[in-house]
VOBA-1610 file (N, C-alpha, C; in pm, whole numbers, padded with zeros to 5 digits, always signed):
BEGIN
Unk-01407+02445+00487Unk-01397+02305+00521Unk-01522+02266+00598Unk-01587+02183+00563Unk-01678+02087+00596Unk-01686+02036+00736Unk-01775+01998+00800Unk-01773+01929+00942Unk-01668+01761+00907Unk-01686+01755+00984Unk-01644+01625+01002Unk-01501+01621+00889Unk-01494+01672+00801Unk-01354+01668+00731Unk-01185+01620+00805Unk-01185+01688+00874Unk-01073+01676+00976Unk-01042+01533+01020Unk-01179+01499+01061Unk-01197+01373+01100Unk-01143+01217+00989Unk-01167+01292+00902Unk-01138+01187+00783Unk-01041+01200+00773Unk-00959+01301+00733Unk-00792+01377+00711Unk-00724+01258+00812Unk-00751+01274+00971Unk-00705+01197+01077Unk-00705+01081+01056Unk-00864+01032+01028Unk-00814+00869+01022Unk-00779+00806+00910Unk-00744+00928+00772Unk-00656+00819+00682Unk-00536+00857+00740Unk-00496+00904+00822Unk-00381+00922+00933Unk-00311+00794+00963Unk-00442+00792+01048Unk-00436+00692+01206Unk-00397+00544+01084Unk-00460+00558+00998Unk-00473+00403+00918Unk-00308+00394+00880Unk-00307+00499+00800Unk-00169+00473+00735Unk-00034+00436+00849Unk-00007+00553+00908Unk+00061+00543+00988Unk+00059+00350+01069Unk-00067+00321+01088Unk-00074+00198+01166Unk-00006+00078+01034Unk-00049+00083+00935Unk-00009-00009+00849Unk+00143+00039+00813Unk+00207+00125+00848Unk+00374+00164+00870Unk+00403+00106+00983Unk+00362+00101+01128Unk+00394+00023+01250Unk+00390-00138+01179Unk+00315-00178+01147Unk+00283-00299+01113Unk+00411-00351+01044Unk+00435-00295+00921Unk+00516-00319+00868Unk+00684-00288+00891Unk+00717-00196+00995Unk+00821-00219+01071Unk+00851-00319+01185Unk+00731-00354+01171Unk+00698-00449+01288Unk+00741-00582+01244Unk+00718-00612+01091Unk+00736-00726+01046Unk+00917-00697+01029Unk+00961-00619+00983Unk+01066-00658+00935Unk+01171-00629+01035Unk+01140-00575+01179Unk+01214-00616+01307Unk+01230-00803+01329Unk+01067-00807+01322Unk+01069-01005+01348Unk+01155-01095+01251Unk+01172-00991+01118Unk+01225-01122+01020Unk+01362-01060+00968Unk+01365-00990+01108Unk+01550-00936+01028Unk+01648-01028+01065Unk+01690-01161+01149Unk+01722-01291+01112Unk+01701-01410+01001Unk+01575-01371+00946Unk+01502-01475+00905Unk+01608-01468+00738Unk+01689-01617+00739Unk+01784-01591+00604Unk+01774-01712+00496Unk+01614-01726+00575Unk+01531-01814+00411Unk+01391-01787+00462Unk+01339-01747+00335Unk+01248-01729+00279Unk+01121-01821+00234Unk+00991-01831+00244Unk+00922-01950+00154Unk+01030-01953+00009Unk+01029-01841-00045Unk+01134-01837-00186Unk+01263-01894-00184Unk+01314-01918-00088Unk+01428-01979-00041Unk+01570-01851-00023Unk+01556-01734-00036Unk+01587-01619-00044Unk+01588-01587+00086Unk+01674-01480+00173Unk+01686-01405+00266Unk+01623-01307+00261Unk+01528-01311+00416Unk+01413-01168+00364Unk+01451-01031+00365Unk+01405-00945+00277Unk+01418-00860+00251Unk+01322-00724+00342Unk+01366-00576+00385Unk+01331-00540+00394Unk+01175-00451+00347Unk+01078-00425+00425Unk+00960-00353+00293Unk+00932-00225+00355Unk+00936-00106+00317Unk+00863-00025+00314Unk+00740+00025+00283Unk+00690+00137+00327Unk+00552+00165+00290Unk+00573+00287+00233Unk+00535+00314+00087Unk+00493+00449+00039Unk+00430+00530+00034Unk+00378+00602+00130Unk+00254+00716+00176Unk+00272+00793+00022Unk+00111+00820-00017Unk+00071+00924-00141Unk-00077+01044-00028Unk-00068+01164-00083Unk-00193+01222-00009Unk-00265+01130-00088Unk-00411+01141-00043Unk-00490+01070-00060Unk-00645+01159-00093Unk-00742+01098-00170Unk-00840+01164-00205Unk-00970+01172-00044Unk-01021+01272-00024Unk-01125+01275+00123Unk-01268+01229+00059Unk-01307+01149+00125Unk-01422+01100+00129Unk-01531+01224+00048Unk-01532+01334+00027Unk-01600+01445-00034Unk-01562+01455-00097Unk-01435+01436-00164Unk-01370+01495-00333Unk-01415+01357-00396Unk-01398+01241-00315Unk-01499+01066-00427Unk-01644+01118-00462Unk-01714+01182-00356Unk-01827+01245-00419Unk-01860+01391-00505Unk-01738+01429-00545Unk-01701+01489-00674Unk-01708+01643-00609Unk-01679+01697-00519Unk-01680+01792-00398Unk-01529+01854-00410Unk-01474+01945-00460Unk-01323+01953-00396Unk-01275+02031-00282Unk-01252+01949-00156Unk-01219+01989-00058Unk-01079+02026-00053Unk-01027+02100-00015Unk-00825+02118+00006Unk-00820+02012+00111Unk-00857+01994+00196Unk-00758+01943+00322Unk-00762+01776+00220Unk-00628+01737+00201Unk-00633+01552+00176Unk-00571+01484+00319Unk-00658+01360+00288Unk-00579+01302+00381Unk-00475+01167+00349Unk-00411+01051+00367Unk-00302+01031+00333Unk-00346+00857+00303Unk-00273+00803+00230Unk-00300+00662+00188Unk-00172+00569+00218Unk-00191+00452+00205Unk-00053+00398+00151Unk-00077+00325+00018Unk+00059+00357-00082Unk+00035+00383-00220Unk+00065+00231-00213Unk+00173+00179-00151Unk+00261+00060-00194Unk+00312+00030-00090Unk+00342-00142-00081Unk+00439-00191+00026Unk+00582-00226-00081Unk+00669-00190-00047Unk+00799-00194-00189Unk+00891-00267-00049Unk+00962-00378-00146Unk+01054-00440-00076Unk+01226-00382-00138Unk+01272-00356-00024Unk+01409-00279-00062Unk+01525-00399-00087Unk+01594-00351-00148Unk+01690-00491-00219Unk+01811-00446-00184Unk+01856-00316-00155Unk+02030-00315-00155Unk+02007-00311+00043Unk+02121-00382+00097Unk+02169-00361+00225Unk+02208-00266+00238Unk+02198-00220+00361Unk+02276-00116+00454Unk+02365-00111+00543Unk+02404-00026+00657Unk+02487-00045+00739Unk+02410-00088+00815Unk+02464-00207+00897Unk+02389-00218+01004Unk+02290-00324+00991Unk+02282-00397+00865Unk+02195-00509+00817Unk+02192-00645+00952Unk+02108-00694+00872Unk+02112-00832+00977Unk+02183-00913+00969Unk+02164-01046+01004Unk+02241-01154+01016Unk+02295-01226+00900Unk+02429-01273+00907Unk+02459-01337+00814Unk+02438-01482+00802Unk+02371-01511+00659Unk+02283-01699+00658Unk+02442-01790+00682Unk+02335-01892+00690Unk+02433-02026+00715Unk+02540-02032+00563Unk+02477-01988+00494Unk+02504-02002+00336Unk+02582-01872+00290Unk+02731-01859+00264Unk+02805-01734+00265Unk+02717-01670+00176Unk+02790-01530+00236Unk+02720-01417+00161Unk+02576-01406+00153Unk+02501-01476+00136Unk+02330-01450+00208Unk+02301-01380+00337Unk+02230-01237+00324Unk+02226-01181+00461Unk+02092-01084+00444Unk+02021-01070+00570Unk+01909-00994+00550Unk+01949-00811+00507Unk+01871-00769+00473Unk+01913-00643+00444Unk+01822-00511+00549Unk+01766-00568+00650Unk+01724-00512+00784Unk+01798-00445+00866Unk+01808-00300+00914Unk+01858-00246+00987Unk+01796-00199+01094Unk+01801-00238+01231Unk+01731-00268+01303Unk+01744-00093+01360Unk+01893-00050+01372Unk+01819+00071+01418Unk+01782+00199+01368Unk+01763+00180+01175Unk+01701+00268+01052Unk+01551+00242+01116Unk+01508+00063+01164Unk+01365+00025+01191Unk+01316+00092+01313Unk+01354+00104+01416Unk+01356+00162+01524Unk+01284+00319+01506Unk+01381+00405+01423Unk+01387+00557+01358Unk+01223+00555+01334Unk+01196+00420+01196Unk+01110+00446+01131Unk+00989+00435+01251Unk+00999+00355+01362Unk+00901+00282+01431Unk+00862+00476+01531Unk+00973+00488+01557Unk+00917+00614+01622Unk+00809+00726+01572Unk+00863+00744+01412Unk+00877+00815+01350Unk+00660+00806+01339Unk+00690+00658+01286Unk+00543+00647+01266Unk+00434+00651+01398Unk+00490+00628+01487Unk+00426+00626+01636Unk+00391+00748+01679Unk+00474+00849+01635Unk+00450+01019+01719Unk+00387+01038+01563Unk+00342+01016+01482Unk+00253+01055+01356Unk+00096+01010+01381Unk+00125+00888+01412Unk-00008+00823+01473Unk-00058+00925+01617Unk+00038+00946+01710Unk-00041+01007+01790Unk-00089+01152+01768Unk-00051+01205+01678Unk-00059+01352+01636Unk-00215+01344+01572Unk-00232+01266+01480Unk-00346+01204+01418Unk-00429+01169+01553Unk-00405+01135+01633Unk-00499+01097+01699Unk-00610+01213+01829Unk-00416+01285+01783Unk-00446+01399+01903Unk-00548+01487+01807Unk-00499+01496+01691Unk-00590+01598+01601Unk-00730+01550+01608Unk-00771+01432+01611Unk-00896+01374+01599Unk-00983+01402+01703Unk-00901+01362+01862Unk-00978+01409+01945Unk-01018+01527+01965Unk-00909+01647+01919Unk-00997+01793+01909Unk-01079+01795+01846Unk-01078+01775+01745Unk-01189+01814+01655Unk-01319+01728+01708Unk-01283+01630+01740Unk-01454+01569+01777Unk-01516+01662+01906Unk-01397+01681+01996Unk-01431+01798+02106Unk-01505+01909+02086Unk-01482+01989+01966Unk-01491+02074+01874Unk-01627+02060+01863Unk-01666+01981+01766Unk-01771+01937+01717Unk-01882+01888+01847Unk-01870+01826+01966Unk-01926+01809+02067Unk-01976+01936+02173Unk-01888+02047+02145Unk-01931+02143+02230Unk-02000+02247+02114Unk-02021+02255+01965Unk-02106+02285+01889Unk-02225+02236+01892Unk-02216+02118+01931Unk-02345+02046+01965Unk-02430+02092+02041Unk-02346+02082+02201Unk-02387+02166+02271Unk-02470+02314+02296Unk-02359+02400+02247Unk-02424+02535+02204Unk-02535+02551+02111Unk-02528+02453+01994Unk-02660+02438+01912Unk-02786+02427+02023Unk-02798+02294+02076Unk-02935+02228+02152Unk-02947+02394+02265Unk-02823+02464+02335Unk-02880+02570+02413Unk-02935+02731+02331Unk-02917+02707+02240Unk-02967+02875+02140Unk-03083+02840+02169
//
């Protein structure tokens, strides 16, 4: 593995993971919300993480370590336990579960910091190589 590799691995990490906060983020705010621009009750969305190709395998290089993407934002259609509010309009109800969102919000938060923690070693890593280089 390559210098700086790790580094990339991490921040398609840090990215993904953040665009998962984001998007639990939205569908905490709009798990009341029981119209839509569409006129529809909003629906929950997920994010589909795929590994992802490293900046060295696009330049035709095959490295093992991948790091991670998001494939898709997919909006989920069946309710759960625990859904949101019911509309003014029977039977219209969000399909948000605030504390499945919660799960997910953690879930992605201690992923992000792991990514982050990994990042800062390795730049550490790489900083005290530095070091030892300039003293040989």
């Amino acid at each position: 593995m390559g210098p700086m590799v790790s580094m990339d691995v991490s921040t398609s990490g840090l990215t993904a993971y953040r665009e998962m906060m984001d998007v639990v983020a939205s569908n905490i705010a709009n798990m009341y919300s029981t119209t839509t621009p569409a006129g529809t009750p909003y629906q929950e969305e997920a994010v589909v993480l795929q590994a992802g190709p490293t900046f060295a395998a696009t330049l035709g290089q095959v490295l093992q370590p991948q790091g991670v993407e998001v494939s898709a934002i997919v909006q989920l259609t069946q309710a759960g336990p625990g859904a949101g509010a019911t509309a003014a309009t029977a039977g219209q109800a969000t399909n948000v579960d605030l504390v499945a969102q919660m799960t997910q919000l953690i879930m992605a938060s201690r992923a992000y910091d792991a990514n982050a923690a990994a990042f800062a070693l390795e730049k550490s890593v790489e900083q005290r190589a530095l070091q030892l280089g300039q003293n040989a």
